[in-house]
Phi, psi and omega in degrees: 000137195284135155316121191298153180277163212278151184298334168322317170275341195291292204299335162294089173130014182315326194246047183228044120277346185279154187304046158030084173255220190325290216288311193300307185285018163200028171275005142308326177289304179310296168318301158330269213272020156279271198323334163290318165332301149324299161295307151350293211278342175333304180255354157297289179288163190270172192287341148329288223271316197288309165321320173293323186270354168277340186270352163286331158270013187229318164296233180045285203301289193319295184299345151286300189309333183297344193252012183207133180318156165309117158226219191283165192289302193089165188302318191294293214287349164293329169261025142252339146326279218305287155347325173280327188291281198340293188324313207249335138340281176354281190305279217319278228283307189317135189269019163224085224275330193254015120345258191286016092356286217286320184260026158265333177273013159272310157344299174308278181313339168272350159277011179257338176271327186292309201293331180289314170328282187327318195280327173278002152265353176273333201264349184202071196319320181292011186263351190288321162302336207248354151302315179283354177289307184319278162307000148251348170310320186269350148284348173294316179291333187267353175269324181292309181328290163346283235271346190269337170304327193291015176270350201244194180294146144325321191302286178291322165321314197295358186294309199295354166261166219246164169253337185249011185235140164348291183311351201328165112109029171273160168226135196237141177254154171224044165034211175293000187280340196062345185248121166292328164303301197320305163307330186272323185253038153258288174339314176303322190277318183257359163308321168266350176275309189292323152309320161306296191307330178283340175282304189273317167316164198233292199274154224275308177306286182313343150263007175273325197292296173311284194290357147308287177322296192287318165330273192287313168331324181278302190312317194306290190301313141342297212263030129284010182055023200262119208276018174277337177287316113018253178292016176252324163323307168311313154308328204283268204312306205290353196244353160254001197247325155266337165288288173340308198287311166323264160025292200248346158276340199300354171248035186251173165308122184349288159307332171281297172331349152278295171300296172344262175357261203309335159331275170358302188294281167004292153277359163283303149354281185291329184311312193335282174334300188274341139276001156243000182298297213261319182267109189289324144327302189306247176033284166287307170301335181256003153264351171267035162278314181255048169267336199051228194271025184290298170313128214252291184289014136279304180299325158322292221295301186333303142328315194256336163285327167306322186272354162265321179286339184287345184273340184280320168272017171274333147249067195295325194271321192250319200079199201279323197108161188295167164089115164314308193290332170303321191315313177317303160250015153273308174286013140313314178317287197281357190282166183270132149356127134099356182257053179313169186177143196249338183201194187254019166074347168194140172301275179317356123302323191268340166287314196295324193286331191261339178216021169095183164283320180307340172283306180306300201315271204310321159306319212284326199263345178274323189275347156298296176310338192267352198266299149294340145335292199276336178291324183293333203287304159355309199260012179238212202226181195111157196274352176252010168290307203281287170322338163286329187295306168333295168273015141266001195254303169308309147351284171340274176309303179300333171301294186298322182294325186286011163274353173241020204178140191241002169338329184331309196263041149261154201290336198295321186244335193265340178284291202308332208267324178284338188279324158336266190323289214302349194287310162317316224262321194265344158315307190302302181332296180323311191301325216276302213264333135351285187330270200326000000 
């Protein structure tokens, strides 16, 4: 006898005895190119124009799920409950309660472009090529943007140099984004999809598009200079590049199967070492890494991280609540003279500050999972292995820039990272129902 479904779920397939009208017999089709749009549109639209197409996908997501049954949760999205239940512990608890209301419901909306993403990939795998076409057609134009400011005025570049850093006179561009983090960690975010694409796309347009796409992207990315992007790329690129490289050895004799990898690692290494040795921007930016507080934007970081662990230990359990606007009149409390802040600067502080420690439990149990997600997908054959790697070279990368940068929760970046999960969530599903 089958097991009833959890009451959570029960409201899912109410209407799918009903006659199927306009909107139902073509919302994949509907669905599909509101998400292209979206991404497409990522470093383009204004917060107007992204809001509308996110609040369109979770209506979207509701009126599929009402035409279509329950099925299994799977590991990801039960430890993305569990991230929403927090959330809203959170917000309920919080001394600044209807603040963080305003970020669980940016919360909310961006799990409804997740749940859609998921669901049109279970159902129709082949929309995940023509989503990473969308993104990267809109990262190609803002990395061209990018790379022609440094032919134009000067005047607006010059904001992003800093006078009290090391780093003085670099000139760093932010293609349509206005920020050089913000651009480096979209740019960080799409890199690993153009790569999946040069690999797995076939006819000759479609992989000149890619590697067109992974080219000025790396250049873009590269002259913002931003060094969280920086090292995450490196994490990004080099952790698909040795799972390829794995991959594409498994029929070889042992000992080179072995050895190869670690070449590989070796010779990365060394490119690293000699371009930063010999190229002196690269240089100069990666020795203000260890500059400590000499360096004006470490010492910011420095700062704002001390006056964030005092807000965790002042709310260890629920934390503040969700959302920059709760953080935003809480950190006034705790801050040093003279040390403004939009945010605490790294993701694993800023979850312990908006939702405590039990919120870090819970990232730490979302980011396992997805992970082991993605190595079963990996080690088997099939059209969703090159999408999983991609989105673990994405963890990846994005993991390492949020330990010093919170760009993450801007939606410019947090869509990609979500589109991440959903590529996984909806393999396993795949994976799930194969089996059965």
């Amino acid at each position: 006898m089958p097991s009833p479904e959890p009451l959570l779920l029960r409201w899912q397939g109410l209407l799918k005895d009903q006659a199927p009208g306009p909107l139902a017999r073509h919302l994949q089709l509907i669905s599909g190119a509101v998400l292209c749009v979206l991404m497409a549109g990522l470093p383009l639209l204004d917060r107007g124009g992204l809001g509308l197409l996110i609040g369109a996908s979770g209506l979207l997501w509701i009126v599929w799920t009402l035409r279509t049954p329950a099925g299994r949760l799977g590991s990801i999205n039960l430890w993305i409950l569990a991230t929403l239940a927090i959330a809203t512990l959170a917000t309920g608890f919080s001394p600044v309660p209807l603040a963080a209301f305003k970020g669980l419901l940016k919360l909310i909306s961006y799990l409804g472009v997740y749940a859609l993403m998921r669901e049109l990939l279970v159902q129709q795998p082949r929309w995940w090529d023509r989503i990473v076409a969308a993104l990267l057609s809109g990262s190609l134009y803002t990395s061209v943007l990018g790379i022609r400011q440094l032919y134009g005025n000067t005047e607006e570049l010059a904001r992003w140099a800093d006078p009290n850093s090391v780093a003085d006179g670099t000139i760093r561009i932010y293609g349509t984004l206005e920020n050089p983090n913000l651009l480096g960690g979209f740019l960080l975010a799409v890199l690993p999809l153009a790569v999946a694409a040069l690999w797995r796309w076939r006819p000759p347009l479609q992989r000149l598009f890619a590697a067109s796409s992974l080219v000025l992207g790396l250049i873009a990315l590269v002259l913002t200079y931003s060094r969280g992007a920086w090292m995450g790329m490196v994490a990004s690129l080099g952790l698909m590049a040795l799972l390829l490289a794995l991959r594409q050895t498994r029929g070889w004799p042992p000992l080179w199967r072995r050895l190869f990898p670690l070449l590989l690692v070796v010779l990365g290494s060394a490119a690293l070492v000699v371009m930063v040795t010999q190229v002196e921007p690269l240089r100069v930016r990666v020795l203000s890494l260890v500059a400590g507080r000499e360096d004006s934007s470490n010492n910011f970081r420095i700062n704002v991280w001390l006056a964030a662990l005092k807000m965790v230990e002042a709310r260890p359990w629920l934390g503040i609540g969700p959302g920059n606007t709760a953080f935003n009149l809480i950190y006034p409390l705790f801050q040093q003279p003279k040390f403004n802040a939009l945010s605490a600067y790294s993701i694993p502080l800023e979850i312990a500050v908006e939702a405590g420690i039990p919120g870090l439990i819970v990232l730490l149990g979302l980011v396992i999972s997805a992970v082991r997600t993605g190595l079963r997908q990996i080690r088997g054959e099939g059209a969703q292995v090159l999408p999983a790697l991609a989105a673990l070279a994405m963890v990846a990368g994005l993991g390492v820039q949020g330990l010093t940068d919170t760009i993450f929760f801007r939606p410019e970046v947090q869509l990609i990272g979500w589109f991440a999960l959903a590529t996984l969530s909806a393999a396993q599903a795949r994976s799930d129902a194969s089996a059965s």
